[in-house]
C-alpha positions as CSV (number, residue, x, y, z in Angstrom):
1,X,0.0,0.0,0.0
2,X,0.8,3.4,-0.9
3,X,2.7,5.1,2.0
4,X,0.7,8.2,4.3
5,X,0.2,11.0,1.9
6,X,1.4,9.7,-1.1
7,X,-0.2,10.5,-4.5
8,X,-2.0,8.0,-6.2
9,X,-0.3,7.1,-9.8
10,X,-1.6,9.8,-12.4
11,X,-5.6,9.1,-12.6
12,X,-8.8,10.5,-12.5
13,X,-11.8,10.0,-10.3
14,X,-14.7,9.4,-11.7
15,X,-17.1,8.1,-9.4
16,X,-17.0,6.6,-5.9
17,X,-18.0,3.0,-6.3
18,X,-19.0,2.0,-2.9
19,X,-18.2,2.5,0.7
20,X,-16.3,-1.0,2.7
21,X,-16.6,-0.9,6.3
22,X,-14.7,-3.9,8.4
23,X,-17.2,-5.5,10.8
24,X,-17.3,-8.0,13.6
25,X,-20.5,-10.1,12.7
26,X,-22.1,-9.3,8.9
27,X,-25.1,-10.9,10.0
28,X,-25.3,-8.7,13.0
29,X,-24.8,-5.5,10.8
30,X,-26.7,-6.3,7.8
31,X,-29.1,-6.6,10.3
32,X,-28.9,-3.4,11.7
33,X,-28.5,-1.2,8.2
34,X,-31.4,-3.1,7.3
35,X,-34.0,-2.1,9.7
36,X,-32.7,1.0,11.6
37,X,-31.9,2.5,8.0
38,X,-33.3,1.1,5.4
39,X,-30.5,-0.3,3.4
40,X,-31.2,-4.1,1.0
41,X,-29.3,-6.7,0.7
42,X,-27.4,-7.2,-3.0
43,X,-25.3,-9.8,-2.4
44,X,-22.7,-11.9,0.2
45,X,-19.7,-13.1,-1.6
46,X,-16.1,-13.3,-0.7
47,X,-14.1,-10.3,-1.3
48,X,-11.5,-10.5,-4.3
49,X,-7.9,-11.8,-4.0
50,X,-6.7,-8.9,-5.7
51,X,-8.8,-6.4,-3.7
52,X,-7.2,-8.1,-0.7
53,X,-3.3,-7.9,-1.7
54,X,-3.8,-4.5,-2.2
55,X,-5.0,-3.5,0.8
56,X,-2.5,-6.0,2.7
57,X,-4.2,-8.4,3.5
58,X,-3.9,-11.5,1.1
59,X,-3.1,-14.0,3.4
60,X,-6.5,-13.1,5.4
61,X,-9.1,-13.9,3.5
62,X,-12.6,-11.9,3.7
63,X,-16.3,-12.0,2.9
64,X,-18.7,-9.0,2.1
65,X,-22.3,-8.2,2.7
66,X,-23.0,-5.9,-0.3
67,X,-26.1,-3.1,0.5
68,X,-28.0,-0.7,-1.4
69,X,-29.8,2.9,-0.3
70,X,-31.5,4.3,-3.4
71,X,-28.7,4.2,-5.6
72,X,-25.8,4.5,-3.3
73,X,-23.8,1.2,-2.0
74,X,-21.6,-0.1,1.1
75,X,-20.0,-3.3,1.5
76,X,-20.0,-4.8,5.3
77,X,-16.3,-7.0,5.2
78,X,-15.8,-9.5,7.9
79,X,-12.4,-11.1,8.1
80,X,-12.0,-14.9,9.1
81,X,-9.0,-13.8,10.8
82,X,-10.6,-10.7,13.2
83,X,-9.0,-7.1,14.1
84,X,-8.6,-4.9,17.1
85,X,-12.0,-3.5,18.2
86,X,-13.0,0.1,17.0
87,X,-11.2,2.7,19.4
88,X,-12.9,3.4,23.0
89,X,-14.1,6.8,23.6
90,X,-13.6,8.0,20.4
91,X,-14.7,11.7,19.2
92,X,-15.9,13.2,16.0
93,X,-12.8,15.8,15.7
94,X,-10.5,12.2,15.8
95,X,-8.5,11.7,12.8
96,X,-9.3,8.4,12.0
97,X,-13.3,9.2,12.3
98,X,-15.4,8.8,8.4
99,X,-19.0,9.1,9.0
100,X,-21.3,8.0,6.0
101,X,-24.2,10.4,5.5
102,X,-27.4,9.1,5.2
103,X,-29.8,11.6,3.2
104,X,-33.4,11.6,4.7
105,X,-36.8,12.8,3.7
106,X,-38.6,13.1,7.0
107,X,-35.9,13.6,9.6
108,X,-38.5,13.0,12.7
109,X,-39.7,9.5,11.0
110,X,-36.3,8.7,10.3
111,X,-35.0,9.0,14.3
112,X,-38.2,7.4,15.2
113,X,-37.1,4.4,13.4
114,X,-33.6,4.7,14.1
115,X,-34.2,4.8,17.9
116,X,-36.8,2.2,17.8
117,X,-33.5,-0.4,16.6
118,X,-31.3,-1.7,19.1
119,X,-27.3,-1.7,19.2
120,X,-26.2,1.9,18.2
121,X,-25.4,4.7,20.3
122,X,-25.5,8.4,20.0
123,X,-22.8,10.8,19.5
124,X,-24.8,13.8,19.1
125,X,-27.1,14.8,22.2
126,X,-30.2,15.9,22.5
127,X,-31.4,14.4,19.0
128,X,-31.3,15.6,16.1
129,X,-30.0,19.3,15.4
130,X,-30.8,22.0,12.7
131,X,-28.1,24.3,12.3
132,X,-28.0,27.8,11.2
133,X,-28.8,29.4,7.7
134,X,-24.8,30.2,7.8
135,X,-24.4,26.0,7.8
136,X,-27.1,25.4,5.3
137,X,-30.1,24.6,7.7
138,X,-29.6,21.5,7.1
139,X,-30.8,19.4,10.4
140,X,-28.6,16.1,11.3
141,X,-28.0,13.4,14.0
142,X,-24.6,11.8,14.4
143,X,-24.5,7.6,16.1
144,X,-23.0,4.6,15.5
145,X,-23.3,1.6,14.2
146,X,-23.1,-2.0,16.7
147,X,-19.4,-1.9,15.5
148,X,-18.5,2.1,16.5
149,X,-18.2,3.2,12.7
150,X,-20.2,6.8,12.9
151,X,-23.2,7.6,10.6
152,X,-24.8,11.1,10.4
153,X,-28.8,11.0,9.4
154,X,-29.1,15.0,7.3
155,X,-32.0,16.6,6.0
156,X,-32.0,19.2,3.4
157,X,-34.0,22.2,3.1
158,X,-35.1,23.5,-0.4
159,X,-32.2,25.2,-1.9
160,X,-29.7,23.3,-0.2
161,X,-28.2,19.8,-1.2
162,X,-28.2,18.2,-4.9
163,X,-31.4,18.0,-6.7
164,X,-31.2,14.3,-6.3
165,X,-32.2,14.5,-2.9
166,X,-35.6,16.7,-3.6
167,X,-37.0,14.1,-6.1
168,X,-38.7,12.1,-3.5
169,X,-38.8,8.3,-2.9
170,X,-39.9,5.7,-0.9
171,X,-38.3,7.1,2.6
172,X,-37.0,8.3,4.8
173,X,-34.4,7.2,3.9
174,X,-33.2,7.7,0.4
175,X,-29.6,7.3,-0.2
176,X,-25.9,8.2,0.4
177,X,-24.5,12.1,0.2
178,X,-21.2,11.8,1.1
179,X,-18.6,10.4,3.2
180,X,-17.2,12.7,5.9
181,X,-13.8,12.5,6.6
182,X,-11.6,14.6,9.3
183,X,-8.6,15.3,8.6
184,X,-5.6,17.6,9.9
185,X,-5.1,20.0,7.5
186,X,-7.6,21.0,4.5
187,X,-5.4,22.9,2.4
188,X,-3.4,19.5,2.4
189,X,-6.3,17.1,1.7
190,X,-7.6,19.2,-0.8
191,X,-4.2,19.2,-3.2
192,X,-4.4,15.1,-2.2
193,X,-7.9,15.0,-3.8
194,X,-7.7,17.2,-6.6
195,X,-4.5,15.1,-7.7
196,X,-6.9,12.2,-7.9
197,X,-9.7,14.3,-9.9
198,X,-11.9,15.7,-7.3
199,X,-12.9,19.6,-7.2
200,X,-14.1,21.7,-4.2
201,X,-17.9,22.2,-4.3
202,X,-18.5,23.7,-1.1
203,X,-17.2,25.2,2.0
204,X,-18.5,26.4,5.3
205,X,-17.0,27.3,8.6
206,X,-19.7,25.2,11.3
207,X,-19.0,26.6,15.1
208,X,-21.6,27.1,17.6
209,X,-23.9,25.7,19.7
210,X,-25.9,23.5,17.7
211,X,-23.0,21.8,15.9
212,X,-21.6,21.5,19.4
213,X,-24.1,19.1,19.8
214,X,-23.9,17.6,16.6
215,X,-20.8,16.4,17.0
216,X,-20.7,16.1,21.2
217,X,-17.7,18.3,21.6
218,X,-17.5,21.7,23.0
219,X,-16.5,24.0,22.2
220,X,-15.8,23.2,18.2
221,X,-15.0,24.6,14.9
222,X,-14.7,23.0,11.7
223,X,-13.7,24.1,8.5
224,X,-15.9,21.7,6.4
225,X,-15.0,21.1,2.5
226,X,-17.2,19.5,-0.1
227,X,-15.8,17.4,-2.9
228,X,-16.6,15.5,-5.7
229,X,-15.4,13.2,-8.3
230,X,-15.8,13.8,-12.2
231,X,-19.7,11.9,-12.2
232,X,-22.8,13.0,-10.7
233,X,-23.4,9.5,-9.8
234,X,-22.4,8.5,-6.2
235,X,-21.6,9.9,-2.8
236,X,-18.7,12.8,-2.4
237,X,-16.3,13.6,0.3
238,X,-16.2,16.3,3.1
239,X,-13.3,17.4,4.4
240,X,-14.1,18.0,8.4
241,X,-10.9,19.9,9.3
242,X,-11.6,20.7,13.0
243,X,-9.9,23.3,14.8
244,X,-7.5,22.3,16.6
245,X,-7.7,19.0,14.8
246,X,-8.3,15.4,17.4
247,X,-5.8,12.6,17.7
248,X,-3.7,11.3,15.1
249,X,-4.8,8.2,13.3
250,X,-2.8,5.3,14.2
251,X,-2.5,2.9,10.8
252,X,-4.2,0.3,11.8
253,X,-4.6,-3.2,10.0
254,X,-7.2,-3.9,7.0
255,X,-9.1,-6.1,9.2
256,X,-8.8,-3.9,12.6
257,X,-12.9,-3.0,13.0
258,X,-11.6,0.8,12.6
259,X,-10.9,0.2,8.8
260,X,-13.2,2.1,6.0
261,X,-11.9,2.0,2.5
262,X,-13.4,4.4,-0.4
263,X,-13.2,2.3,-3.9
264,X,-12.6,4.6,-6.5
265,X,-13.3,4.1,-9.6
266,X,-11.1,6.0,-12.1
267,X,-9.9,6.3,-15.4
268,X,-6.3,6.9,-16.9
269,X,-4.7,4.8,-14.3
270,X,-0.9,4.7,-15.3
271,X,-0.3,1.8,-12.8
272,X,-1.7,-1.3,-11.9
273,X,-5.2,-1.7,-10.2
274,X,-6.5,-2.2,-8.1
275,X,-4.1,0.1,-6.0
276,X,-4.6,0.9,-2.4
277,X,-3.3,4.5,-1.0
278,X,-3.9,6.5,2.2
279,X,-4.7,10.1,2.2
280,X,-2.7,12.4,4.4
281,X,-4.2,11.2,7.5
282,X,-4.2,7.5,7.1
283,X,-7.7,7.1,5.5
284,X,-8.0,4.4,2.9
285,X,-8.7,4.4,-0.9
286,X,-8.6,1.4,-3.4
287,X,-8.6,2.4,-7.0
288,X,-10.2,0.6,-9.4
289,X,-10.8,0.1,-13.0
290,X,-13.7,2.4,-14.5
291,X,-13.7,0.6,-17.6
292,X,-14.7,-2.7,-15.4
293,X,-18.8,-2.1,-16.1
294,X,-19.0,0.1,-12.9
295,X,-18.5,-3.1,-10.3
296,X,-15.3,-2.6,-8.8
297,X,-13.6,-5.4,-9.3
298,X,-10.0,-5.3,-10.9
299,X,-9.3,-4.7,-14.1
């Protein structure tokens, strides 16, 4: 794998494939996305050799529980050799946090729902949280999952999100914005991802009371940065550069329960793929073939 930082070889993003998040029990979790928010079942198959060497971990082999929401997907990846447990007491201004953001039409019905599912616990408090016409007015609730990873629930007023997100659906829950991720410095993550094809589509400065409890730290600013890849298709990043940034993200294994990994589809890849890289604060990426028919597998 790609050393801390590095650049990935010369490539551009074109869409983010799917989100991979190492659990404990894929029964257990596919359970949980299921009914707390909504997410169906695609598939459960073992996770690629190739996909596996890149990321470090050949000799460990792997399954996935692939899951849809609207049109967005995450793969749940359960090792037969298990990781260290997610890190205790961990905070949203941690480097090593990556939320997933789940868009939703009816914030209220969404919580009810959420809250009437066991095994998660809250990292905002006091429920969900609209923030001020400065933030976007969005409204948002911050948890996580039976196995620590954090997930935000986000509303969007009229005028604020993509379009996607005011076309209706089934709901509440319709699919996946973005991936948040915090990191150390933004100017520094920003000339990481625009080496790999994404551009800056938004930017906010989030401080006060509300996004205090948000995120369950106080007092807090963030420098939040929006980006996307070359398609319209798929979730984006945000850049959650807190001020002063959390603890340092110690590199952990592939199959430690900490582990999320983006895969990136891309095009113009000068090296082989897939390839695995870490942005400047340890967080993972696997680039694959866009060519492939959109799956993510390698080339």
């Amino acid at each position: 794998m790609t050393g801390d930082g590095d650049l990935a070889p010369p490539a551009k993003a074109q869409r983010i494939l799917r989100i991979n998040r190492v659990v404990a029990d894929p029964s257990r979790a596919e359970a949980f996305y299921r009914d707390a928010l909504g997410f169906r079942a695609m598939a459960r198959r073992p996770v690629d050799g190739s996909m596996l060497a890149a990321l470090g971990a050949g000799d460990n082999p792997a399954e996935e529980a692939v899951l849809r929401l609207g049109a967005e997907e995450i793969a749940l990846v359960c090792f037969a050799v298990p990781g260290r447990p997610y890190p205790p007491q961990s905070r949203s201004d941690d480097l090593w946090f990556q939320h997933l953001a789940i868009v939703v039409s009816d914030m209220d019905a969404a919580y009810a729902r959420l809250s009437a599912t066991p095994g998660w616990n809250p990292i905002s408090g006091g429920g969900p949280q609209t923030l001020p016409p400065s933030d976007g007015a969005v409204r948002a609730f911050k948890f996580r999952d039976p196995d620590g990873h954090p997930l935000e629930l986000l509303w969007f007023p009229l005028g604020q999100g993509r379009a996607v997100w005011h076309k209706g659906g089934p709901g509440p829950f319709l699919g996946i914005d973005h991936s948040g991720l915090a990191v150390s410095s933004t100017r520094q993550s920003v000339k990481f991802y625009a080496a790999l094809g994404f551009s800056v589509t938004a930017r906010s400065l989030n401080r006060g009371p509300p996004q205090e409890r948000l995120d369950g730290i106080s007092p807090v600013r963030a420098v939040v940065t929006g980006l996307r890849p070359a398609s319209d298709a798929g979730p984006g990043l945000e850049l959650l550069g807190y001020e002063p940034a959390g603890r340092a993200a110690a590199i952990g294994a592939p199959n430690d329960l900490v582990t999320d990994w983006i895969t990136l589809a891309v095009a113009s890849a000068t090296g082989p793929v897939p390839h695995a890289l870490r942005d400047p604060d340890g967080h993972r990426l696997v680039l694959v073939d866009h060519g492939n028919g959109g799956t993510g597998a390698p080339a």
